[in-house]
GUSE-900414 format. One record per residue: x negated, y, z of N, C-alpha, C in turn. Coordinates in steps of 0.1 Angstrom, whole numbers, plus 5000, padded with zeros to 4 digits. Example, Ala and Ser with C-alpha at 12.3 -4.5 7.8 and 13.67 -1.06 7.14 Angstrom:
REM residues 2
486849435078487749555078486849675078/487249785071486349895071487150005079/
//
This chain:
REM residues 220
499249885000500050005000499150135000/498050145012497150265008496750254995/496250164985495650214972496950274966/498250184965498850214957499650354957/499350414977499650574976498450644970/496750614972496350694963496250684951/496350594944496550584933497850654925/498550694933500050804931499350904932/499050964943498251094951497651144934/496551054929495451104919496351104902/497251044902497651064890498151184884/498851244890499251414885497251464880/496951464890495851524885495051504873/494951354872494351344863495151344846/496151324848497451344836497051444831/496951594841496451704839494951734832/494451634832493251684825492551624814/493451634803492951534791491751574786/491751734781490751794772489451824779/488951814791487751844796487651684808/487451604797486751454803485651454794/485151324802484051234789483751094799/483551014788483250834796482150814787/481650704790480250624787480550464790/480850394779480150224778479050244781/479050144791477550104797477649914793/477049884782476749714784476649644799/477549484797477549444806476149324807/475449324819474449244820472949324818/473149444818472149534814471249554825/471249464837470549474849469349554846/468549594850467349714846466349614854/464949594849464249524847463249534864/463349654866462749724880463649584894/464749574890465549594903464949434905/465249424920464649294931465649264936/466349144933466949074943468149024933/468648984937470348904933471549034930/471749054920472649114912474449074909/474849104919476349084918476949134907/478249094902478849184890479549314894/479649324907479949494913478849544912/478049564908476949624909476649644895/477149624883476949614872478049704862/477549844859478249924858479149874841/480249904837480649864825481250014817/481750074826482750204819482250284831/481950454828481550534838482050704832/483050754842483950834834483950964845/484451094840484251214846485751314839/486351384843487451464841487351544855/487351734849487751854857489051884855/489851904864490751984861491052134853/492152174847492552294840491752424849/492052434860491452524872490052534877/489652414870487952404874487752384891/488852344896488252264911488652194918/488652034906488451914910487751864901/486951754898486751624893487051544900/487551454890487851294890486951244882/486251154890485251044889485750844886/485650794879485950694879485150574869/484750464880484150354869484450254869/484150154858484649994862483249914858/483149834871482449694874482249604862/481449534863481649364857482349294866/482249304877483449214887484149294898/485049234907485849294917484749364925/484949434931484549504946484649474951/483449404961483349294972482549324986/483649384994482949435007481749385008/482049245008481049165017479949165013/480149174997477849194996477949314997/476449315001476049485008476049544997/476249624996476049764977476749864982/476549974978477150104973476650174959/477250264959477450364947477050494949/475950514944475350694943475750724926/476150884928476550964914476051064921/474851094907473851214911474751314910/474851454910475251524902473851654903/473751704889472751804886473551894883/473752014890474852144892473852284888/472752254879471952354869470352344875/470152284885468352294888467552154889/468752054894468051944887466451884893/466651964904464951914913465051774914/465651664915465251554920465251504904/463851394902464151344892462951204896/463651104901462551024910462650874899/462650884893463650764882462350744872/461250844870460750824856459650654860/459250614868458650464866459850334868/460550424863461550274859462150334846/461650414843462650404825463150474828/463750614836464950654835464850814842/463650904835463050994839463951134836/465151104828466151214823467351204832/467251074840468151094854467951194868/468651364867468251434874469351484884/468851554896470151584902469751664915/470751734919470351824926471251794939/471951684938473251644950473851504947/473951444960474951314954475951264961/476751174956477951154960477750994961/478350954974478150794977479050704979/479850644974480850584974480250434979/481150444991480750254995481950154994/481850114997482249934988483949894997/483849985011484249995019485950075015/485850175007487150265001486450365007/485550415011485150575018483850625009/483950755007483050805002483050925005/481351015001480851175011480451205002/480051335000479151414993478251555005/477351535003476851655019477551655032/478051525037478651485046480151535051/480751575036482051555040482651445030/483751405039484251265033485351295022/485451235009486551254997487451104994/488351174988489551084986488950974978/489250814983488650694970490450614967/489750594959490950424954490250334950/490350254956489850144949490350024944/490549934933491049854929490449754921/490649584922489949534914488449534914/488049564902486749604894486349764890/487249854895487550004895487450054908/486750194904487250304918487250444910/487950514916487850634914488150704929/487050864924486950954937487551084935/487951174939488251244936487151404946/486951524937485451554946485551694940/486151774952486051924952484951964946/485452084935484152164929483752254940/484252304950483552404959482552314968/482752164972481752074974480452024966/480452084954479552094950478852224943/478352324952478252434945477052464939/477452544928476552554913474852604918/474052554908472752594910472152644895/473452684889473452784876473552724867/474652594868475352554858476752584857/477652574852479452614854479452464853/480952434858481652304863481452214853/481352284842481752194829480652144822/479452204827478252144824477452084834/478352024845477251964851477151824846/475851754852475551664847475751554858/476151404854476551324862475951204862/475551104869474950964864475250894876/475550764872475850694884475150564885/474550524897473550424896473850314913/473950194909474750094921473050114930/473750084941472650034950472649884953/472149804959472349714963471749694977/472349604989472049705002472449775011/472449805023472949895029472550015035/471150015028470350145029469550185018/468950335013468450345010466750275010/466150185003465050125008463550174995/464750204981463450204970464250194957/463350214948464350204936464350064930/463949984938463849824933465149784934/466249894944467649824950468349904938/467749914926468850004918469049894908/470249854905470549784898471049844879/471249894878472149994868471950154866/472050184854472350364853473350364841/474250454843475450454837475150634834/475150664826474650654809473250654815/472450524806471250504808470050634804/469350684808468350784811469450894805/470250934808471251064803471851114813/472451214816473551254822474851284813/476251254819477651264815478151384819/478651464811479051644811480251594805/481551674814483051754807482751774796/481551874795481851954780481051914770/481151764768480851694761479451644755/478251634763477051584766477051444758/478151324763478351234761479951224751/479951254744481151274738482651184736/482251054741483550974740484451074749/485551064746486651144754487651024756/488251004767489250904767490850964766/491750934759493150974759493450984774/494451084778495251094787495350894794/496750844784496950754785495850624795/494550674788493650594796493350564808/493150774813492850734828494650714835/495450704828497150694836497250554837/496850454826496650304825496050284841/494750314844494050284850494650324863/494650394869495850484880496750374883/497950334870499250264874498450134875/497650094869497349964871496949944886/496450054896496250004912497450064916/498250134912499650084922500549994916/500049934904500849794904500649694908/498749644914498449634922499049604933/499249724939500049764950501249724952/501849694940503649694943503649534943/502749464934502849314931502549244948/501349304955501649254967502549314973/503449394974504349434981505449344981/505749294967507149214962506549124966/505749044965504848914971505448814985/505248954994505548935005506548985011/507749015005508949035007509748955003/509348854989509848724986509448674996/508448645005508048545014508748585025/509248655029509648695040511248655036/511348675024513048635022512748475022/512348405018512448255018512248245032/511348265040511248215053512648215059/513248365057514448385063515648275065/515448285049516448135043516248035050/515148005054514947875056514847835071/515147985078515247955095516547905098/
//
């Protein structure tokens, strides 16, 4: 039931923002050659997508896995964002030196996620999450909203330890910009598929277990 209220909560918004998205295919099995250890399919980025609102202050962030999201192996999710200065760029001895950023956002495996230690709205469903992440949370370092740059890269773990725990980069050595950096744009329809599909989710176990509750009944 909580996914399938946020997954209501986020749909107006994102309905609202056809014209200033962009996504990135990311190949599945593309494990990056650096990382150490056992590679889950949550950790294996497949679709990696970005939409601002008409007003310029929200993004909606959203990606999908090779598999479900699974508490139980340790991983989270860092999405850099470079908001125009782009000082950190710690990526270049693994291939991936055009991955830069000046702030990030961590989504854990858990449904919770921060950015500079305040906490933002998640959904998570399946092999999908999306966040949703005030632009005044991220303030500019002399870019506008629509040019910032985005990349999202799994951890594996439950700490920071090294870039050996990086499994993935979603767009590989690039950043993903609204204003079209990475140009796939996805239809409205797309991110609304994705949305209803976790409150149907939601509703399938709802009806699930209200059949079960109705047969038990019957049968006392």
């Amino acid at each position: 039931m909580r996914k399938m209220r946020l997954a209501l909560a986020l749909l107006p918004i994102v309905i609202s923002t056809p014209a200033m998205a962009a996504s990135v295919v990311d190949a599945t099995n593309d494990i990056i050659p650096s990382f150490v250890g056992t590679a889950t399919p949550d950790l294996d980025v497949t679709n990696f997508a970005v939409s601002l609102n008409p007003a310029n202050t929200v993004f909606t962030i959203g990606a999908t896995l090779a598999g479900d999201i699974n508490p139980a192996d340790a991983g989270f999710y860092v999405i850099g964002v470079d908001t125009g200065r782009g000082q950190n760029a710690p990526f270049s001895g693994i291939g991936e030196p055009n991955v830069i950023f000046d702030q990030v956002i961590v989504v854990q495996k858990n449904g919770t996620a921060t950015v500079g230690g305040n906490s933002l709205t998640v959904a998570i469903a399946g092999n999908e999450f999306i966040v949703t992440v005030p632009v005044a949370l991220l303030p500019s370092t002399g870019a506008t909203p629509q040019n910032y740059g985005f990349n999202l890269w799994p951890r594996a773990g439950s700490t920071v330890t090294g870039n050996s725990q990086i499994t993935d980069f979603a767009p590989n050595n690039a950043l993903l910009a609204v204003s079209g950096v990475v140009t796939a744009v996805p239809e409205p329809a797309t991110w609304a598929m994705m949305l209803l599909g976790f409150a149907g989710i939601g509703a399938a176990m709802r009806f699930r277990r209200d059949r079960r509750r109705q047969t038990l009944a019957q049968l006392a």
